[in-house]
N, C-alpha and C positions, 0 to 999 in steps of 0.2 A: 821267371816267366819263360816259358817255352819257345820256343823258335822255329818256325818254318822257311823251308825256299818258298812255298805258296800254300796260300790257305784258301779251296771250294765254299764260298757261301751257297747252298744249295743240293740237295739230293736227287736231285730229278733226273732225269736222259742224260742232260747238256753237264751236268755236274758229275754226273758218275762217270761220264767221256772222257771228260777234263783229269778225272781224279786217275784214273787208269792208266791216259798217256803220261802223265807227272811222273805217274809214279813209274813205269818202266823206264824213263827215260834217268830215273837215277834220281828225283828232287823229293825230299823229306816235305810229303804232304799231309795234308789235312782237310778231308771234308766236314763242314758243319752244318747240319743239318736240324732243325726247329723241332721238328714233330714226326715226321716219317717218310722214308728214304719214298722215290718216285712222283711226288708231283701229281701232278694234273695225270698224267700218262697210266696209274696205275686205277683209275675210274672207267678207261675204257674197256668196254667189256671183250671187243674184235678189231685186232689192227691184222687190215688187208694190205696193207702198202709199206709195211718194213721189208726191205731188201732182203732178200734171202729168203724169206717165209711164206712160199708159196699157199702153205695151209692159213687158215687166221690163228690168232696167236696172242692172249690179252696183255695189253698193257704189264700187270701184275706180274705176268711170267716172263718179260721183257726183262725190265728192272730186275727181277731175282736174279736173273742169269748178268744182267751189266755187275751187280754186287756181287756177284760170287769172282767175277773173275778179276773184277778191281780189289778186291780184297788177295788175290793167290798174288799180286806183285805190293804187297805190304801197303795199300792205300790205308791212312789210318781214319776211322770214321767214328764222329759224337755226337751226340744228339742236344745240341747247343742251339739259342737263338743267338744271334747279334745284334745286338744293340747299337753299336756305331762305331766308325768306319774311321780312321785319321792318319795322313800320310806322315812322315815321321824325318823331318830333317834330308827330306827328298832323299833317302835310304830307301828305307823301311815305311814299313806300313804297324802300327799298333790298331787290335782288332776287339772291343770291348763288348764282352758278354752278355747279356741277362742276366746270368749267374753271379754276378761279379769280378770273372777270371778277367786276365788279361793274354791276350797273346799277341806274338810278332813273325812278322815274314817281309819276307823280301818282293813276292809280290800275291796278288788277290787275283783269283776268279769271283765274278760275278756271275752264280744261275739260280736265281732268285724264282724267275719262273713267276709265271701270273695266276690271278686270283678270279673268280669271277663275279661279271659285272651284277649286283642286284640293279631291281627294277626302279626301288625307292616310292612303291605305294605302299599306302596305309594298310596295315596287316601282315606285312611282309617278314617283317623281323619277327613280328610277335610269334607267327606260326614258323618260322624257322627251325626245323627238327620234329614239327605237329603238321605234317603234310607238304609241308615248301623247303623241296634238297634241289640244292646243286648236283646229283650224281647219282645217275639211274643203277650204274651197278653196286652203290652202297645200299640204295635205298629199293629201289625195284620191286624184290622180292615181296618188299612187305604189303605191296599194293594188285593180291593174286584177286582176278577177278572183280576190281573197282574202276573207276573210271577216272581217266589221269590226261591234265590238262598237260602239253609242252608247248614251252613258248620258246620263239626264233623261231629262223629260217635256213641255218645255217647246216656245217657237216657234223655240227656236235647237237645241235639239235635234231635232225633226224638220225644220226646214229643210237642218238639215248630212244628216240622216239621207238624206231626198231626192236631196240633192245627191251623197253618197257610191252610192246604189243605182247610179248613172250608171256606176260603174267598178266594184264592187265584186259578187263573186257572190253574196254575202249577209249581211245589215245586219241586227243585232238588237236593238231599240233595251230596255236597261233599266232601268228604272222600279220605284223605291219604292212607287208608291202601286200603285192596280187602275183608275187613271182618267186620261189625258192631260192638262196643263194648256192645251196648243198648243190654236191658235185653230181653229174647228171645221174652218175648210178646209184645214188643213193636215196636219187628222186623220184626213180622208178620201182626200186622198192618200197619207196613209202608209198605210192602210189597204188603200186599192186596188193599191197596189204588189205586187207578186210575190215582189220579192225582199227586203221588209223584214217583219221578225219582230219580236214582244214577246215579254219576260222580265218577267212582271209582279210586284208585290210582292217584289222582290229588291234587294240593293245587295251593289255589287263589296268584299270584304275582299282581298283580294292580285294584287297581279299579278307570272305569274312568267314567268323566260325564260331565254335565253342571250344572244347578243348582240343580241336583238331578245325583243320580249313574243312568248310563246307561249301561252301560259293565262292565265287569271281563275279566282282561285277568289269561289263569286257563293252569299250566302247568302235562301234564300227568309225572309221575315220572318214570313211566317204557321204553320210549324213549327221553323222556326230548323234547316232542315237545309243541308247545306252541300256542292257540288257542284264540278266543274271543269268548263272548259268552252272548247276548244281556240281559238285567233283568233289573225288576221296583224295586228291594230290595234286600238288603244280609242282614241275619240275621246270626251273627258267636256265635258257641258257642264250642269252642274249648279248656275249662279248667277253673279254677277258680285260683287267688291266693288271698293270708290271707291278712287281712289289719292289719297288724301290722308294718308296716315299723316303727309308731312315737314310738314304745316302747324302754325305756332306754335299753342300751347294757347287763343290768344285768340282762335281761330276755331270758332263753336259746329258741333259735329256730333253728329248723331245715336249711337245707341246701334251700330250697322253701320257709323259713319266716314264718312254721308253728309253732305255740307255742307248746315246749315240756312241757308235764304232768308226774307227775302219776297215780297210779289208784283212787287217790282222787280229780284228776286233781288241786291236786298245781301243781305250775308252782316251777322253781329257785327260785324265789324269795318270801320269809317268808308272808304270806300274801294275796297271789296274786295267784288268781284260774284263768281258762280258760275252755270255754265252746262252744261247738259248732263248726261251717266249720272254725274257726280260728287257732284251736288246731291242733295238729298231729293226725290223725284219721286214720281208713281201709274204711270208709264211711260217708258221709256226704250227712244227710235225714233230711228232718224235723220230724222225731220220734227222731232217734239220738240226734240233736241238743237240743230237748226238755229234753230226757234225760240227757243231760248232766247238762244242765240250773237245773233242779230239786238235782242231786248230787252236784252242785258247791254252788247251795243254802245253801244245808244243811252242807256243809263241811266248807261253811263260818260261821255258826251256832255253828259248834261245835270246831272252831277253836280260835273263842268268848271266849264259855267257859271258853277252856284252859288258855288263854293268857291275858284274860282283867280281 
């Protein structure tokens, strides 16, 4: 069985931060990662607000350059799920695979990182990859010149919304409430845009189609009346949750499944840090996430120290 000082659950910002500082810091790590390295972060098309980056800068190109230079101080990285999580004789932690491996360390980063929220109407799954993405810069492209519905109110909704106007004849973003939550500058660009429209005080109950979505049916909340309303795509982004469902019950989370910290983000459990959109946070950015990934680093460093 292989052995670590720490083992990164997680690819993303807050995990490649984590994996970086471990590993300059001298600790035999290991990041594990499900499916592909970046997260949520590498969907975004233009991050305006990473320190240092006065130009925009996408997600995708973020993440390349955190892996390249976590990888120049020997960060080791697998393309592994986890399965589940078990403290070990209050030592050690043993970390069980998908695969069937087993592995051990002395302590765990959690950067789990979130997933996002579906809507849970009928239609939604079906058309799942046949018109209904979570992710304008996967999906975008394919909708040059069609008419594409976004739902929320938020900064990831009109950032995709923006990002969709680029190909799209016209973007209609809707919104529950009568007021945007996105940050004021990104309200004014949607606003100035030509080709993006609001559906205010509404939310989607169906989406229907053939082999692709072709309508929403969209009900106004303020008379509860109820219309259709033709479209080549819906893209939703209406919230995020933690992917922590597989963690042992003796890891405290919130009432939403976020992991509780403190300010050195351990978690409950002896050992066992968290870092990143997984954790109970005011904010979840890819600056944040990194910072935290750099604190869980070092907190797993000096937690070494004390204890081994």
């Amino acid at each position: 069985m292989s052995f670590y000082d720490t083992v990164i659950i997680g690819g993303g910002p807050a995990g490649l931060s984590a994996g970086l500082y471990a590993a300059r810091a001298g600790l035999k790590s290991l990041l594990l990662e499900k499916s592909f390295l970046g997260g949520q972060a590498i969907t975004t098309d233009k991050v305006e607000n990473y320190p240092g980056f006065p130009e925009p800068i996408s997600g995708l190109k973020i993440i390349q350059n955190m892996e390249e230079q976590a990888r120049k101080y020997d960060l080791a990285i697998d393309v592994q799920g986890v399965k589940s999580l078990v403290r070990n004789h209050e030592t050690d932690f043993r970390i069980y695979l998908e695969n069937g491996q087993e592995l051990g360390s002395h302590t765990v980063i959690l950067a789990t990182g979130a997933s996002p929220i579906r809507l849970g109407v009928p239609g939604e799954e079906e058309f799942t990859g046949r018109g209904v993405s979570y992710c304008a810069t996967c999906d975008g492209p394919l909708f040059r010149e069609r008419e594409i519905v976004v739902i929320g109110g938020g900064n990831s909704a009109l950032e995709e919304a923006l990002f969709l106007a680029k190909f799209a004849q016209k973007v209609t973003i809707v919104h529950r409430r009568s007021a945007l939550r996105a940050d004021k500058i990104l309200q004014e660009r949607a606003f100035q845009n030509p080709k993006i429209h609001f559906l205010w005080g509404s939310t989607v109950q169906e989406i229907k189609g053939d082999t692709q979505v072709r309508e929403i049916i969209v009900q106004n909340l303020a008379d509860q009346s109820v219309a259709s309303h033709r479209i080549d795509g819906l893209f939703i982004y209406v919230g995020s949750k933690p992917n922590t469902a597989w963690l042992p019950s003796t890891v405290a989370v919130d009432p939403q499944g976020f992991v509780i910290t403190d300010e050195k983000l351990s978690t409950s459990l002896k050992g066992l840090f968290a870092a990143g959109d997984c954790r109970q946070k005011p904010l979840r950015q890819i600056v944040t996430a990194a910072s935290d990934g750099a604190l869980a680093g070092m907190m797993a460093y000096h937690y070494l120290q004390e204890n081994t």
